[in-house]
N, C-alpha and C positions, 0 to 999 in steps of 0.2 A: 732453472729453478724459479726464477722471478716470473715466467713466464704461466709457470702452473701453477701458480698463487692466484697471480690474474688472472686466468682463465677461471679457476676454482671461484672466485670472486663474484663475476661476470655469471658464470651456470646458478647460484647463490642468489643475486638479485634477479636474475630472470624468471626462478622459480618463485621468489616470493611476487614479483606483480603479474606475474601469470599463471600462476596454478590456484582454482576456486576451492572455493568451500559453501558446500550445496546449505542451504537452509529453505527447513518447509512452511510455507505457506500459511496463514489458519481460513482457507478461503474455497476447501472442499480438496486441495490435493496440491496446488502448483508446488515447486521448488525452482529456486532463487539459484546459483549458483554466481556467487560473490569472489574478482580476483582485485587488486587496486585499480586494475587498469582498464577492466572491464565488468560487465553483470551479463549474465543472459536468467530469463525466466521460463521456466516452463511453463504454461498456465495449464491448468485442470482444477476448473472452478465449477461450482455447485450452479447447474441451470435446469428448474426442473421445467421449461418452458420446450425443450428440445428432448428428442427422442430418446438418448442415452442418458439424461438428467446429468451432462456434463457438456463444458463446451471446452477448449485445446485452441491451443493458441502458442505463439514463442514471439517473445519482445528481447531486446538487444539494446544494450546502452554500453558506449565507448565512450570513456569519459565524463562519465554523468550525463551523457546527451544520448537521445533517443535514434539510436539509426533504424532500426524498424522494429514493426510491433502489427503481425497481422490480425490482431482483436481491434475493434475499430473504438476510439473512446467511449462512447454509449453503451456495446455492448461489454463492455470490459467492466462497467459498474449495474446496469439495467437498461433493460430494453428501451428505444425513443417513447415505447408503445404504452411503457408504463409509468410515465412520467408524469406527475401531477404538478398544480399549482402549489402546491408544500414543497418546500426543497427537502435536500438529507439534513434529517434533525436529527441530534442526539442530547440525550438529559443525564446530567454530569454535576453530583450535589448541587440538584435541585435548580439548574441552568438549562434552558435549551439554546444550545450553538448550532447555528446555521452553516452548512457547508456554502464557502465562496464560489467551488470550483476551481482554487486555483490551487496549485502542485507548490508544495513550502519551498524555501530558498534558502532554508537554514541546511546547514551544511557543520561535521563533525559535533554531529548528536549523542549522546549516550542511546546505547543499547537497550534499557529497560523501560516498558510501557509502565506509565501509572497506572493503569487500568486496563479495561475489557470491554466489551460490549458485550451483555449476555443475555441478552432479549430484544424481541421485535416488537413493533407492530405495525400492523396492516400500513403498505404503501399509500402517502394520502392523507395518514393521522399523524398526529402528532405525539412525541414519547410522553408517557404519566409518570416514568420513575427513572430511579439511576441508574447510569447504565444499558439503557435502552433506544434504539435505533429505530430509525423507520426505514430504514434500507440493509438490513439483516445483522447477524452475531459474528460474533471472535475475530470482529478486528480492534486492533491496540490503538488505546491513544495516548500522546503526551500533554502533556499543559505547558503552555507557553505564557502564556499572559492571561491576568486574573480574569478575562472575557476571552480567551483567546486557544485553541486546542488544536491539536493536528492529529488526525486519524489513518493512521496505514492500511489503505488501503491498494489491494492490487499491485506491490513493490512499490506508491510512493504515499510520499505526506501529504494530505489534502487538508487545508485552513478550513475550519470552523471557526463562528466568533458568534457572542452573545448581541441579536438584533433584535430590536422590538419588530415584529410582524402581528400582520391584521389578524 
């Protein structure tokens, strides 16, 4: 009897750090499929630079760490091609936060964005209002610190902060 307790147990934790739960995307179609112990991503993101106005990709995290990911970082955000001297701005009452580049470290997040991104403009410029991007819409961000924001983008958190630029 003891025996099929344990086991029961055992099938019980197994399925909760190994069986996912898909969540989509806001970035033209990917889904996420989230288990504790692992992530895998589907990507089917919005490229209308390519012949199907979509690009496909699958990334793979084990333990929070990246074991592979055949979208190469550049193209997984924008093309090298389209890269200017302005980095990824966004304007957030009346702030523009500058993307660092760098993938956040904070760890056991709440689940809800503050916010949206629900306007663009042209790659190059700089945002005029809130809520507006220069590297496209419908990704979520949090606020972290009174200068301080992180944008989900592509499955991770990217640092934005408030810096004076030329």
């Amino acid at each position: 009897m003891k025996k099929k307790i344990i086991l029961f147990i055992v099938i019980i934790v197994a399925l909760v750090l190994l069986v996912p739960i898909p969540f989509k995307l806001k970035d033209g179609g990917s889904i996420e499929f989230k288990a504790l112990l692992y992530t895998i991503t589907k990507y089917h993101k919005l490229d209308m630079e390519s012949e199907t106005g979509f690009k496909d990709g699958l990334g793979i995290k084990i333990l929070g760490m990246e074991v592979y990911n055949n979208l190469n970082e550049n193209e997984i955000h924008k093309k090298e091609s389209e890269k200017t001297d302005i980095p990824d701005a966004v304007m957030i009452d009346g702030k523009i936060y500058y993307s660092t580049g760098e993938k956040s470290t904070i760890t056991g997040r709440c689940g809800n964005m503050d916010g949206y991104i629900s306007s663009t403009v042209e790659n190059g410029s700089l945002p005029t209002k809130n809520d507006e991007s220069n590297f496209g819409t419908d990704f979520g961000y949090q606020r972290v610190k009174t200068d301080e924001i992180e944008v989900f983008m592509n499955g991770d958190f990217i640092v934005f902060k408030v810096e004076e630029k030329d």
